[in-house]
Z-matrix of the N, CA and C atoms (Angstrom, degrees):
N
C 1 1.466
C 2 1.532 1 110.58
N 3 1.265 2 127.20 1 155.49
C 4 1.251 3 134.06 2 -171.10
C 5 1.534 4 105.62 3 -115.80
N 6 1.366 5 98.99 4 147.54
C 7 1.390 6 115.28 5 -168.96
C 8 1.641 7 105.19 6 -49.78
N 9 1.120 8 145.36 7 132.43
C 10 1.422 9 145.92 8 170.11
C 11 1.729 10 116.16 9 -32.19
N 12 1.494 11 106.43 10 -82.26
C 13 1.205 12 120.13 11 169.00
C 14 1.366 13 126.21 12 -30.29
N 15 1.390 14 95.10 13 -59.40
C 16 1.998 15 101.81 14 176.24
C 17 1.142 16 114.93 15 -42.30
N 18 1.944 17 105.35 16 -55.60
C 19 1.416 18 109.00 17 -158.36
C 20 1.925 19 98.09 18 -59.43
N 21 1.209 20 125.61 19 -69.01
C 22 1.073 21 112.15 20 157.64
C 23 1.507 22 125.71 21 25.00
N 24 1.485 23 86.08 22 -109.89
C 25 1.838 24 99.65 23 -176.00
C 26 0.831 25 112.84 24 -91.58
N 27 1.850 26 128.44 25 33.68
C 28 1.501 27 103.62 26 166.12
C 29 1.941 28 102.61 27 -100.50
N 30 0.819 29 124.63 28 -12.98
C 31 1.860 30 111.14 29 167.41
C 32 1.412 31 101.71 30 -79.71
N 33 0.950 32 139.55 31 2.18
C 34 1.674 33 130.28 32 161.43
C 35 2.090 34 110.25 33 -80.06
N 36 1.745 35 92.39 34 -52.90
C 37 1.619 36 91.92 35 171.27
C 38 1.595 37 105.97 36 -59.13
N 39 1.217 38 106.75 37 -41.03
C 40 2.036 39 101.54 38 -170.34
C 41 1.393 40 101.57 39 -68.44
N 42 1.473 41 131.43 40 -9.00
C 43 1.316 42 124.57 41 175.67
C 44 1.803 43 109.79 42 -93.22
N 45 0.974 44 109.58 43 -18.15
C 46 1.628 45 120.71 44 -172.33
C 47 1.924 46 95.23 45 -79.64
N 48 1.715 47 102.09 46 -61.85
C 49 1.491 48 109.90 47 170.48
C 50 1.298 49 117.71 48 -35.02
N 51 1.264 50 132.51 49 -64.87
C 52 1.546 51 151.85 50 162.55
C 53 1.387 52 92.67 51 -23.11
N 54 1.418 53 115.62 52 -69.83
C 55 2.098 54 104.82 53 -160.52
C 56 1.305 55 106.84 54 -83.79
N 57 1.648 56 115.99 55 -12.55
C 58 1.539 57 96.75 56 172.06
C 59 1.509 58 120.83 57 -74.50
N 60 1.941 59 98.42 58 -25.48
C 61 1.354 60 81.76 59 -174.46
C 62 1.412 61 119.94 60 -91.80
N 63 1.347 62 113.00 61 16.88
C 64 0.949 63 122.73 62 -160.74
C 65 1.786 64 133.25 63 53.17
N 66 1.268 65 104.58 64 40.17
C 67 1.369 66 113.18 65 -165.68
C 68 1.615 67 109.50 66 -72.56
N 69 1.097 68 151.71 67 163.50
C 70 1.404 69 138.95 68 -144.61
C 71 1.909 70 100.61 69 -152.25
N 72 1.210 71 88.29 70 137.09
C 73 2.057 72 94.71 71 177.10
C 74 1.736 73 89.04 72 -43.06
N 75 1.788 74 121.80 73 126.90
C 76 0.870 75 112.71 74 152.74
C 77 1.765 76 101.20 75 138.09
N 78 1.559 77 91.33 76 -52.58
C 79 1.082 78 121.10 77 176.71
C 80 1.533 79 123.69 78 -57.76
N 81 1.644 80 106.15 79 126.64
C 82 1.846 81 94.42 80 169.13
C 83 1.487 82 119.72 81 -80.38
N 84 1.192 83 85.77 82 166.55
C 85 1.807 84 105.31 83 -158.31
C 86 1.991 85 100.44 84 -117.84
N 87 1.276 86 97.34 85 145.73
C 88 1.562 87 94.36 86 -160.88
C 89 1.525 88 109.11 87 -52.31
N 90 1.214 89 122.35 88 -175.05
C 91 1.580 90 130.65 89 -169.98
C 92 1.416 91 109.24 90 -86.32
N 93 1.377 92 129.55 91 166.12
C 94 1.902 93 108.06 92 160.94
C 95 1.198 94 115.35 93 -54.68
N 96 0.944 95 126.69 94 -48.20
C 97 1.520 96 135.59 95 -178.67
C 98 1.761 97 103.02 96 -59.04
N 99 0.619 98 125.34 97 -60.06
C 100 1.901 99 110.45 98 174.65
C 101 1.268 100 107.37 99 -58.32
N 102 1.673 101 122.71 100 -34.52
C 103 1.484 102 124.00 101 -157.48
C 104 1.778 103 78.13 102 -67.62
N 105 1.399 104 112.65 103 -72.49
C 106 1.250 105 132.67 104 -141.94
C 107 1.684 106 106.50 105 -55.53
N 108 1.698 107 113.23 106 -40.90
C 109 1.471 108 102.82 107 154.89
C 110 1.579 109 129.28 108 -62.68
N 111 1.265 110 107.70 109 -25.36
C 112 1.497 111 108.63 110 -163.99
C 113 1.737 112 107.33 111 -73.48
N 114 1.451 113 92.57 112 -33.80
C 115 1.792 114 96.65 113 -172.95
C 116 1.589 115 108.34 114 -98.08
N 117 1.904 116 114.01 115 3.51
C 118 1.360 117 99.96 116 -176.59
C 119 1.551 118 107.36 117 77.97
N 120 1.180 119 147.33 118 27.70
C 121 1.660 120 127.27 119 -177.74
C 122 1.273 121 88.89 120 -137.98
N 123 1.798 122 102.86 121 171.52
C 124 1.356 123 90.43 122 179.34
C 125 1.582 124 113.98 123 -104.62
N 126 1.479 125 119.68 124 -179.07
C 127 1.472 126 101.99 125 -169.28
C 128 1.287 127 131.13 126 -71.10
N 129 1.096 128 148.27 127 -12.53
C 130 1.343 129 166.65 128 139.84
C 131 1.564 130 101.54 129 -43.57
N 132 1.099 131 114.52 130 -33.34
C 133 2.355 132 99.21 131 162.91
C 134 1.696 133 85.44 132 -82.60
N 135 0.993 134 138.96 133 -45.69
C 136 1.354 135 126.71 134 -162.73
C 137 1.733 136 107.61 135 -72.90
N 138 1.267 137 118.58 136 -5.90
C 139 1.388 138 123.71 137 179.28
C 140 1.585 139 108.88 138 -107.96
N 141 1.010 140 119.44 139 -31.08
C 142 1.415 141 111.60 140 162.67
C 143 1.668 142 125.76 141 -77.62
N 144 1.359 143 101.50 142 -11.82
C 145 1.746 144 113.73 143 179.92
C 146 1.636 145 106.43 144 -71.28
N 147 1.609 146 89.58 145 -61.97
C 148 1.784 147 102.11 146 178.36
C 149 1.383 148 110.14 147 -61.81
N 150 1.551 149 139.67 148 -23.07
C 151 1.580 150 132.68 149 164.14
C 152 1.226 151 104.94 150 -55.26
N 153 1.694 152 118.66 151 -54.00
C 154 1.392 153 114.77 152 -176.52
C 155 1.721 154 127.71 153 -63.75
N 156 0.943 155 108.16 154 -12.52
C 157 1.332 156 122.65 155 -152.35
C 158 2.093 157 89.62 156 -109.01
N 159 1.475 158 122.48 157 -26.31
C 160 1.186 159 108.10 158 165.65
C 161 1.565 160 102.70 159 -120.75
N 162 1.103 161 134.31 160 3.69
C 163 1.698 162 113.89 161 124.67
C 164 1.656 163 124.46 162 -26.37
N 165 0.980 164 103.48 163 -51.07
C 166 1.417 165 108.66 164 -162.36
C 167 1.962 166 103.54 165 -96.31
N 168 1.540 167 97.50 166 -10.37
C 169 1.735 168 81.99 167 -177.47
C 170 1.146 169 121.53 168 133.12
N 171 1.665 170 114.70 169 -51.30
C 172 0.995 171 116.64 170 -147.71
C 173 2.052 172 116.39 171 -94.19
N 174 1.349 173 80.10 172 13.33
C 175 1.827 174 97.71 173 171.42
C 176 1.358 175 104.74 174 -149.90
N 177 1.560 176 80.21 175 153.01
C 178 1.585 177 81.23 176 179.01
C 179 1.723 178 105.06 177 -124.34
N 180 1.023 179 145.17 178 161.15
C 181 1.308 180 135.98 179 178.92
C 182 2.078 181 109.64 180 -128.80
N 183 1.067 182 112.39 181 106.04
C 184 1.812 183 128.86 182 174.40
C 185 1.417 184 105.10 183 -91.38
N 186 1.371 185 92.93 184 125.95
C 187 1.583 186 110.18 185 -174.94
C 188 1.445 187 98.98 186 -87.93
N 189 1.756 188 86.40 187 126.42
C 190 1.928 189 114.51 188 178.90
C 191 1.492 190 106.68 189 71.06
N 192 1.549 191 108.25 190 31.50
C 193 1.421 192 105.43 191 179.22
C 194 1.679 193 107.90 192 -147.16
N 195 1.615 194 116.91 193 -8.32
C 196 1.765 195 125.82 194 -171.04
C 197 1.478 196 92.77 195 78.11
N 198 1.606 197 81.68 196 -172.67
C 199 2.037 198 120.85 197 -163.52
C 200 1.481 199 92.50 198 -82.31
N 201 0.970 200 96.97 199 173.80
C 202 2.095 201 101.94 200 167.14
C 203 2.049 202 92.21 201 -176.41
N 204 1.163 203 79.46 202 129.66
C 205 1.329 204 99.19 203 169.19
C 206 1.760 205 110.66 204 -58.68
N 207 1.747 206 105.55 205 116.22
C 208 1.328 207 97.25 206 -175.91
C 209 1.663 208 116.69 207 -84.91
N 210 2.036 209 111.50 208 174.90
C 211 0.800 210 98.29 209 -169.19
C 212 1.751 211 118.50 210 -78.91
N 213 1.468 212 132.59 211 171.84
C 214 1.252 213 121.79 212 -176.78
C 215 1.991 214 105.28 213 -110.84
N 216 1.458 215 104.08 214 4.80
C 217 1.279 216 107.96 215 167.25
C 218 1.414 217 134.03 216 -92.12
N 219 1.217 218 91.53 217 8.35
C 220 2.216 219 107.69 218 178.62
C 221 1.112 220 89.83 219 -81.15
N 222 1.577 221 130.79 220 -32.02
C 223 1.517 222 124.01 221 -161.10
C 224 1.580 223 95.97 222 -77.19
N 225 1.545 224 140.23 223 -19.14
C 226 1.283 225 145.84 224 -171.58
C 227 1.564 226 103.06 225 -48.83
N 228 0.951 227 139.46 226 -12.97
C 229 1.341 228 149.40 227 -159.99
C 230 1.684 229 113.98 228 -112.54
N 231 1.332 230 111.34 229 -30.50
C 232 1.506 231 125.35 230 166.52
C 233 1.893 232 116.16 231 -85.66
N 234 0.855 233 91.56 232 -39.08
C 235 1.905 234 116.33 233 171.72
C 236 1.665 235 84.43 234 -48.91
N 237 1.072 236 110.61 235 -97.17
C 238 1.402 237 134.09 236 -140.43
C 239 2.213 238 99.64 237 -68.41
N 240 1.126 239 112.13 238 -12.37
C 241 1.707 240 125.52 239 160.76
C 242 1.333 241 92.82 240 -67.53
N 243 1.615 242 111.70 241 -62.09
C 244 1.692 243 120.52 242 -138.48
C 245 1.962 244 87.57 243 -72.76
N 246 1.431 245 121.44 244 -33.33
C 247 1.395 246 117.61 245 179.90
C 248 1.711 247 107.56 246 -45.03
N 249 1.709 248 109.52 247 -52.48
C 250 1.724 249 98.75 248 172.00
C 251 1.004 250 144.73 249 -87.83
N 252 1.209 251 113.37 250 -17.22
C 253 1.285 252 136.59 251 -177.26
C 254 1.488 253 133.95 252 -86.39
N 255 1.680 254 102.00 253 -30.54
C 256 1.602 255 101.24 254 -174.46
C 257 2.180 256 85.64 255 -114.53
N 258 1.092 257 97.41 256 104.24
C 259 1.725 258 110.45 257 -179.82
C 260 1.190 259 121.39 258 -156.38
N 261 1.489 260 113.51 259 -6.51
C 262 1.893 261 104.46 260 168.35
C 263 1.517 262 106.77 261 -144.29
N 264 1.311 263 104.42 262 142.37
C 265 1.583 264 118.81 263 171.57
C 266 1.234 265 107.77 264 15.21
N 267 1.577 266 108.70 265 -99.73
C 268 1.387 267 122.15 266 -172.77
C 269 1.564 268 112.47 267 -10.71
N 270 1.542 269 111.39 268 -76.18
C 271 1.175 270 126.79 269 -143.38
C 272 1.820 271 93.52 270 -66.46
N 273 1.367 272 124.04 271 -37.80
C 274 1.134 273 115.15 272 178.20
C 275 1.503 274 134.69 273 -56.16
N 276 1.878 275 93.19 274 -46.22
C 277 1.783 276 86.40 275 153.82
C 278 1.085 277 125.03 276 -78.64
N 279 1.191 278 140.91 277 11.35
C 280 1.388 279 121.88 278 173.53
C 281 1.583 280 91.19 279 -107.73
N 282 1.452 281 133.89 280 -13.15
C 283 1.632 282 110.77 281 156.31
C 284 1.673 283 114.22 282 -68.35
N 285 1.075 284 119.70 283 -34.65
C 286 1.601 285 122.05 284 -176.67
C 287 1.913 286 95.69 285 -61.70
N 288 1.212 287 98.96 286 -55.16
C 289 2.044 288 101.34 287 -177.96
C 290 1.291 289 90.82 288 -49.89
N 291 1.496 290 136.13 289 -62.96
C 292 1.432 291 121.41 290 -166.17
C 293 1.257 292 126.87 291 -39.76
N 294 1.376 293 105.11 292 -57.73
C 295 1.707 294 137.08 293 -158.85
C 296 1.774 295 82.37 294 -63.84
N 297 1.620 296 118.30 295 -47.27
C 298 1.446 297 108.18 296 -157.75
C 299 1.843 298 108.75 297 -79.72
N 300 1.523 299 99.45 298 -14.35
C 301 1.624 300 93.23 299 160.58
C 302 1.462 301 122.94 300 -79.54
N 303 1.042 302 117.91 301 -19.62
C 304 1.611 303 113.48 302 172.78
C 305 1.738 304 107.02 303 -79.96
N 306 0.992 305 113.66 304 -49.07
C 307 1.594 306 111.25 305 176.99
C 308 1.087 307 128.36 306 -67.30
N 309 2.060 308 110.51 307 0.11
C 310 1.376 309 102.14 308 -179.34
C 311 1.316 310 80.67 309 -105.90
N 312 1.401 311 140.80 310 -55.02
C 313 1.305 312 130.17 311 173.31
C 314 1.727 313 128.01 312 -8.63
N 315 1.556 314 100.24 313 -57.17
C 316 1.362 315 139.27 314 -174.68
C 317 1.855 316 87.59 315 -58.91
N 318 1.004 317 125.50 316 -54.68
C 319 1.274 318 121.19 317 -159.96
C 320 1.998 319 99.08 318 -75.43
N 321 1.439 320 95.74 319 -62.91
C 322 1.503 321 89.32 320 -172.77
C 323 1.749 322 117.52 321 -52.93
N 324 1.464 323 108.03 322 -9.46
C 325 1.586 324 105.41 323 179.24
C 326 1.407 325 120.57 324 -75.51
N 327 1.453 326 100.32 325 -37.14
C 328 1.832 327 117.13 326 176.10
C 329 1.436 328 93.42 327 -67.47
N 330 1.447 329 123.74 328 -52.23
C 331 1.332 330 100.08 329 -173.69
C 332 1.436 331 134.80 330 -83.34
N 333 1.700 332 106.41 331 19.68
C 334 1.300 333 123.04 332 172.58
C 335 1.566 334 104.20 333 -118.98
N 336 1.294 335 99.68 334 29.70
C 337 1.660 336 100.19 335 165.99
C 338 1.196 337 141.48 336 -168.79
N 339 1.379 338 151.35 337 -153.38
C 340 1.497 339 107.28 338 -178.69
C 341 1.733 340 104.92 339 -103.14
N 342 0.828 341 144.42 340 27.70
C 343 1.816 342 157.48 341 119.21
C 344 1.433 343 94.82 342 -2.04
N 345 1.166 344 143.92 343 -47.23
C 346 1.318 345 149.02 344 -153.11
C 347 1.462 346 110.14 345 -77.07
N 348 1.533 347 111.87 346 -38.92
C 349 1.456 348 122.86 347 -159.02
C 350 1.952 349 101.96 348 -95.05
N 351 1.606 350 97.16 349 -5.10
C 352 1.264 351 93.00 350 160.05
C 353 1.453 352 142.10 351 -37.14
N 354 1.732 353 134.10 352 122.84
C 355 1.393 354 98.58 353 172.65
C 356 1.336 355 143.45 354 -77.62
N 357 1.643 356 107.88 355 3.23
C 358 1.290 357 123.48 356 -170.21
C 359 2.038 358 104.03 357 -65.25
N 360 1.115 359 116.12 358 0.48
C 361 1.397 360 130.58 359 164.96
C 362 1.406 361 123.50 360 -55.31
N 363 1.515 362 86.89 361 -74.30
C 364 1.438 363 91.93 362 171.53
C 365 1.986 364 119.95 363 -71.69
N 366 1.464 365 94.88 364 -5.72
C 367 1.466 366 88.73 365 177.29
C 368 1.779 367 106.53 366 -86.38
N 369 1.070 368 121.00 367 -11.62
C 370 1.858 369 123.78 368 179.44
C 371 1.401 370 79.49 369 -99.32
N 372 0.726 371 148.93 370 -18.32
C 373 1.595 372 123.87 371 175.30
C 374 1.541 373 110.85 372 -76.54
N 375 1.278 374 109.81 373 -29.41
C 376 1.787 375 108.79 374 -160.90
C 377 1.562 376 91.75 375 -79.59
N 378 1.610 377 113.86 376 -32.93
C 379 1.370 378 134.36 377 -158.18
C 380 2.082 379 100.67 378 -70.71
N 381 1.239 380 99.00 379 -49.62
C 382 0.985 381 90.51 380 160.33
C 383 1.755 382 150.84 381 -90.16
N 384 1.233 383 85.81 382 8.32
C 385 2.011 384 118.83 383 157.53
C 386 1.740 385 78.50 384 -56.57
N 387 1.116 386 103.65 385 -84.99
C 388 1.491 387 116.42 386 -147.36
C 389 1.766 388 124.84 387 -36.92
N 390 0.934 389 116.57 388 165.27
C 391 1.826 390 121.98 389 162.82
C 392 1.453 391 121.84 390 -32.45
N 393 1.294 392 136.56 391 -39.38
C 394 1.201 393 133.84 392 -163.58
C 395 1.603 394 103.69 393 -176.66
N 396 1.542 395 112.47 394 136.83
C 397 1.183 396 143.00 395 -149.47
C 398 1.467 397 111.85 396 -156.70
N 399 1.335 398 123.16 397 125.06
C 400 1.643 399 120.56 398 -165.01
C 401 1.272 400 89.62 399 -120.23
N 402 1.173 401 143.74 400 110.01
C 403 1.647 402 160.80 401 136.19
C 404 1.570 403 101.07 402 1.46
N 405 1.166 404 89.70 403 -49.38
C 406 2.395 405 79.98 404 -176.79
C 407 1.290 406 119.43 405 -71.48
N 408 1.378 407 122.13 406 -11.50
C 409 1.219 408 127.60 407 172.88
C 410 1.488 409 105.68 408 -88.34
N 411 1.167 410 144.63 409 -4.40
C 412 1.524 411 155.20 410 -145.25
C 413 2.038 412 89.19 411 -112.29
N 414 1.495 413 110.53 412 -64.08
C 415 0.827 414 125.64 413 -159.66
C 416 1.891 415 112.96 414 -88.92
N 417 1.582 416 115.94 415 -21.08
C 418 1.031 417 117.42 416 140.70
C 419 1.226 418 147.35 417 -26.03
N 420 1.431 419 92.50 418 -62.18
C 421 1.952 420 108.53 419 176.85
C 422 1.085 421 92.90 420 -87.46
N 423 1.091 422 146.61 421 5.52
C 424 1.579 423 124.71 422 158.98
C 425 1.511 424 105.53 423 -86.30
N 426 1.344 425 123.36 424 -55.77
C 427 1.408 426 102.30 425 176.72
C 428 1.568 427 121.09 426 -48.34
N 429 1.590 428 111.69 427 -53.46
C 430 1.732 429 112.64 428 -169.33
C 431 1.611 430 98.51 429 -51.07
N 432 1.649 431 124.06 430 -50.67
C 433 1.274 432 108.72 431 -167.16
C 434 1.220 433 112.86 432 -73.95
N 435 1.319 434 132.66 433 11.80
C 436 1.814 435 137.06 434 157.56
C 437 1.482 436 107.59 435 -56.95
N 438 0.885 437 118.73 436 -24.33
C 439 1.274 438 123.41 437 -176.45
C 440 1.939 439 112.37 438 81.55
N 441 1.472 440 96.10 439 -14.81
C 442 2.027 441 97.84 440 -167.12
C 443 1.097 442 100.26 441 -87.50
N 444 1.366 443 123.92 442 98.46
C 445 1.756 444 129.99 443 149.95
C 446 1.170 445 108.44 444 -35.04
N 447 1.389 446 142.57 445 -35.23
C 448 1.867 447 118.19 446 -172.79
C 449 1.230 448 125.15 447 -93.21
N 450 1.813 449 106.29 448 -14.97
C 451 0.818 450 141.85 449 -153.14
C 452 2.322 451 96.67 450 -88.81
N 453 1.589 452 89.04 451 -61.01
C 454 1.643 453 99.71 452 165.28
C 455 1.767 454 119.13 453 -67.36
N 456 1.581 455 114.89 454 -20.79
C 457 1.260 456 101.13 455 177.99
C 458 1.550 457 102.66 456 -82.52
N 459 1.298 458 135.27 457 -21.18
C 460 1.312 459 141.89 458 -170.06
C 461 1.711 460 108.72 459 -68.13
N 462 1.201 461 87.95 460 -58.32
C 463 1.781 462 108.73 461 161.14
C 464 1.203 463 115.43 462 -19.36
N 465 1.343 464 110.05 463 -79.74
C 466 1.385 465 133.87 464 -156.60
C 467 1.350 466 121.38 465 -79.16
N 468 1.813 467 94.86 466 -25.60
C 469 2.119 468 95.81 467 160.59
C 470 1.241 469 100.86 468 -89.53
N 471 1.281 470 147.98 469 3.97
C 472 1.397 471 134.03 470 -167.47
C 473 1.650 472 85.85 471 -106.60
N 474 1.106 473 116.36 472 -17.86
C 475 1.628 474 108.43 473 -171.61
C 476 2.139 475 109.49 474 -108.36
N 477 1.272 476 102.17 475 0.03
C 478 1.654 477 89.40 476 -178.34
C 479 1.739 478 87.66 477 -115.42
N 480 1.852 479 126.67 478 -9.09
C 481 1.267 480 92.83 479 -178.30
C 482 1.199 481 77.11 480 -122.66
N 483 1.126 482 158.20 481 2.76
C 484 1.816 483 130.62 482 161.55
C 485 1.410 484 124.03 483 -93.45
N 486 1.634 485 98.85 484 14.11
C 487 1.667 486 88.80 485 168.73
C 488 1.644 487 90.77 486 109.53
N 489 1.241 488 128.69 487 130.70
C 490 1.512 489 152.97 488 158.18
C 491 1.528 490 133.29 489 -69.52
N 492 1.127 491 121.58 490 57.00
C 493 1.322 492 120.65 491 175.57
C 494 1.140 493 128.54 492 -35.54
N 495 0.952 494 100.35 493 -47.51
C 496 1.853 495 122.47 494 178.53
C 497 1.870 496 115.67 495 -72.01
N 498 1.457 497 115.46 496 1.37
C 499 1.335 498 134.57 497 166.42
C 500 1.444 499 118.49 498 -25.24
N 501 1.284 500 139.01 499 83.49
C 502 1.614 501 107.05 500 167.74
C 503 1.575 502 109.02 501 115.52
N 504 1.109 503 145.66 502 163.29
C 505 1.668 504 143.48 503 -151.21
C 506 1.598 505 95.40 504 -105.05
N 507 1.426 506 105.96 505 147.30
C 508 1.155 507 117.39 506 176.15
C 509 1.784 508 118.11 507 -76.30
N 510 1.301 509 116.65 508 148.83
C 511 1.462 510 107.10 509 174.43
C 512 1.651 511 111.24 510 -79.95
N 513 1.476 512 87.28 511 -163.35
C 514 1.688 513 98.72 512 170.69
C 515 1.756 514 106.62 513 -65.35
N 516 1.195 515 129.16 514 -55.01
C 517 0.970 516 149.56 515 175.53
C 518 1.354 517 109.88 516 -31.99
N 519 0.857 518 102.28 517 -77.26
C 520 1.838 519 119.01 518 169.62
C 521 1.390 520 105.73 519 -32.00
N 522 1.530 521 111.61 520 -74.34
C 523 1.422 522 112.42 521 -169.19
C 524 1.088 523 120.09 522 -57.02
N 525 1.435 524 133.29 523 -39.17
C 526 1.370 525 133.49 524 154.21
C 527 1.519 526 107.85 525 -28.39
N 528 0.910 527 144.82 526 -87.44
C 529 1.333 528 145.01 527 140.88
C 530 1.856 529 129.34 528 24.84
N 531 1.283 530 84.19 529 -80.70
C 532 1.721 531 106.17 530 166.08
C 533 1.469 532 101.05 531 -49.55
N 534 1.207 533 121.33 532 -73.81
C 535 1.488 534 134.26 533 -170.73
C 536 2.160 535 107.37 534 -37.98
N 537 1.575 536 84.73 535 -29.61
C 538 1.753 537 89.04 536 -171.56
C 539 1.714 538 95.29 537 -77.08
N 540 1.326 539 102.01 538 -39.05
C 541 1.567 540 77.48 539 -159.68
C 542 2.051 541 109.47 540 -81.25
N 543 1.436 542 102.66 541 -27.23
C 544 1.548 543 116.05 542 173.61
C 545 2.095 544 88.67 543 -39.14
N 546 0.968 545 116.19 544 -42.30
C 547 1.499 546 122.95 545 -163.65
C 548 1.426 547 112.02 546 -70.92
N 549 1.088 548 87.42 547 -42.54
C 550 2.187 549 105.74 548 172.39
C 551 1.371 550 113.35 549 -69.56
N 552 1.359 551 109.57 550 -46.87
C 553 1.477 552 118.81 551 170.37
C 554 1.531 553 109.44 552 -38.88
N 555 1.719 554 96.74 553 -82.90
C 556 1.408 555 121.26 554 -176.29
C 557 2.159 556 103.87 555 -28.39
N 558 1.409 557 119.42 556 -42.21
C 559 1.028 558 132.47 557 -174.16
C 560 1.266 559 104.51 558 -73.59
N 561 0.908 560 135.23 559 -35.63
C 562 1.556 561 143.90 560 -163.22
C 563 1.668 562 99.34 561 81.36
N 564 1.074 563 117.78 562 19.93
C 565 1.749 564 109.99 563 178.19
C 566 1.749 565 114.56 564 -86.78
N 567 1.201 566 85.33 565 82.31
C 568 1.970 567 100.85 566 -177.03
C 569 1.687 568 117.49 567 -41.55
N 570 1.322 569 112.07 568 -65.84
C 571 1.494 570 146.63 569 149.00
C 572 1.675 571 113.42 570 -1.89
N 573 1.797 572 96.13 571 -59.89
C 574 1.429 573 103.46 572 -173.55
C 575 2.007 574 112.86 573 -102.18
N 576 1.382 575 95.42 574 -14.06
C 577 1.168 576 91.25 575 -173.70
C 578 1.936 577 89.14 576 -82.97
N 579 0.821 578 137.47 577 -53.54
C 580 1.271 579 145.14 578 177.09
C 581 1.401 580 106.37 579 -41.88
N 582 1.198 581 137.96 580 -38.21
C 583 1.511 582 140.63 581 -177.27
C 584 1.359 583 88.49 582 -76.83
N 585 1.433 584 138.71 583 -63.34
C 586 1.586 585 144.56 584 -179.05
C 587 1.848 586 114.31 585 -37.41
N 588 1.437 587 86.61 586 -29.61
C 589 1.677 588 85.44 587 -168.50
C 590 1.602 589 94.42 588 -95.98
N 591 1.200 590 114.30 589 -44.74
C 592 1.593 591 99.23 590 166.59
C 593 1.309 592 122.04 591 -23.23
N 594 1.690 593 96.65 592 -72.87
C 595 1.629 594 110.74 593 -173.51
C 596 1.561 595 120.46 594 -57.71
N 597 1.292 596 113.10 595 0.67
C 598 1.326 597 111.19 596 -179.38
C 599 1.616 598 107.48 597 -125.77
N 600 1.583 599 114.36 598 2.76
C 601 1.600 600 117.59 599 150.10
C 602 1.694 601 114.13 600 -95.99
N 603 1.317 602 112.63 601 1.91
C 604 1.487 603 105.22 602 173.13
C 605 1.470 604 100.23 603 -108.33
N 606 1.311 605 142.41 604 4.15
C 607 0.966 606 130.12 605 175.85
C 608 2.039 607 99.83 606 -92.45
N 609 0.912 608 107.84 607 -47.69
C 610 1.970 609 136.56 608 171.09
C 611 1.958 610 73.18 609 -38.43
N 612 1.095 611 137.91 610 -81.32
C 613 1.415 612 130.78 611 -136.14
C 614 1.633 613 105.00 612 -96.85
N 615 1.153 614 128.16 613 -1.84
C 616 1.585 615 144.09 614 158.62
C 617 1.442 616 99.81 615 -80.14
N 618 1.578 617 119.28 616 -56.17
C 619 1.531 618 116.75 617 162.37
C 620 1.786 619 135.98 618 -35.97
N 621 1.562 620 89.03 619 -42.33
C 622 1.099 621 106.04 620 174.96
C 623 1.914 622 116.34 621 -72.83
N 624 1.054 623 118.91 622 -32.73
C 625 1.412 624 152.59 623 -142.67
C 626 1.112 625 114.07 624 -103.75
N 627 1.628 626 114.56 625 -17.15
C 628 1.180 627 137.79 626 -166.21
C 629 1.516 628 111.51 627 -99.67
């Protein structure tokens, strides 16, 4: 298991690394073993960073050849759909209904498996002790720790071209919230943590609404 914290912020440092070195869509990206000296962690945080990081896309990994930063112009083709297609009412809630079937999915899978016993739990818990907390990072690690790659890439275009719910730091309110379902999780109680996350995306769209 990997240290809580690290896992955390280490794809934020591997994203800082990336623009210092100026590494380019296309381009390979150092090995674990360079990552893992360069940032100090050990390789196993550097192996769960790079899963997350091509979950979502943005690497790709060629066997007997390393990672390479993928390109961000394949997406040129979803952009330019999402220009006609996502533009009135309707279609927006029924992307928010979408997005909220994969994330409830996403939830009952961790809690049908051992995803749960993760420590990155108790690390969004401490996180949300703290001063400031951004909702997209909350709802992130719930998809990656689903374990379903098509399931998180689906996610994640339904959420950068239909609009961001998850926009912006959570309140007190919220976190109360979060904290319930981290608790349901931790329990394996699918049922209630899923009713929790509801209640804390209908408050997000009353927010909005308001």
């Amino acid at each position: 298991m990997t240290q809580p914290k690290r896992y955390l912020n280490i794809v934020s440092e591997m994203r800082d690394m990336i623009r210092e070195q100026n590494i380019r869509p296309g381009d390979r990206i150092p090995s674990e073993r360079e990552l893992a000296e360069k940032l100090a962690v050990g390789r196993s945080t550097i192996r769960e960073a790079l899963r997350s990081l091509e979950l979502l896309g943005l690497i790709e990994t060629r066997r007997g050849e390393g990672t390479f930063l993928t390109d961000p112009g394949k997406h040129r083709l979803v952009e330019l759909l999402a220009t006609f297609i996502l533009q009135d009412t309707k279609t927006l809630e029924d992307i928010r209904e979408t997005m909220c079937i994969h994330e409830t999915a996403a939830i009952q899978a961790i809690c049908s498996s051992e995803a749960w016993k993760l420590p990155v739990w108790e690390s969004l818990r401490e996180r949300l002790d703290g001063h400031e907390f951004i909702r997209e990072d909350f709802v992130r690690e719930l998809m990656v720790l689903s374990g379903n790659r098509l399931s998180l890439k689906i996610w994640f275009l339904l959420k950068q071209y239909g609009g961001n719910p998850y926009d912006g730091e959570a309140s007190l309110e919220e976190k109360a919230i979060l904290k319930n379902i981290l608790l349901a999780i931790e329990q394996q109680d699918g049922p209630t943590a899923i009713r929790e996350f509801k209640t804390w995306s209908s408050v997000l769209i009353k927010g909005e609404n308001a």
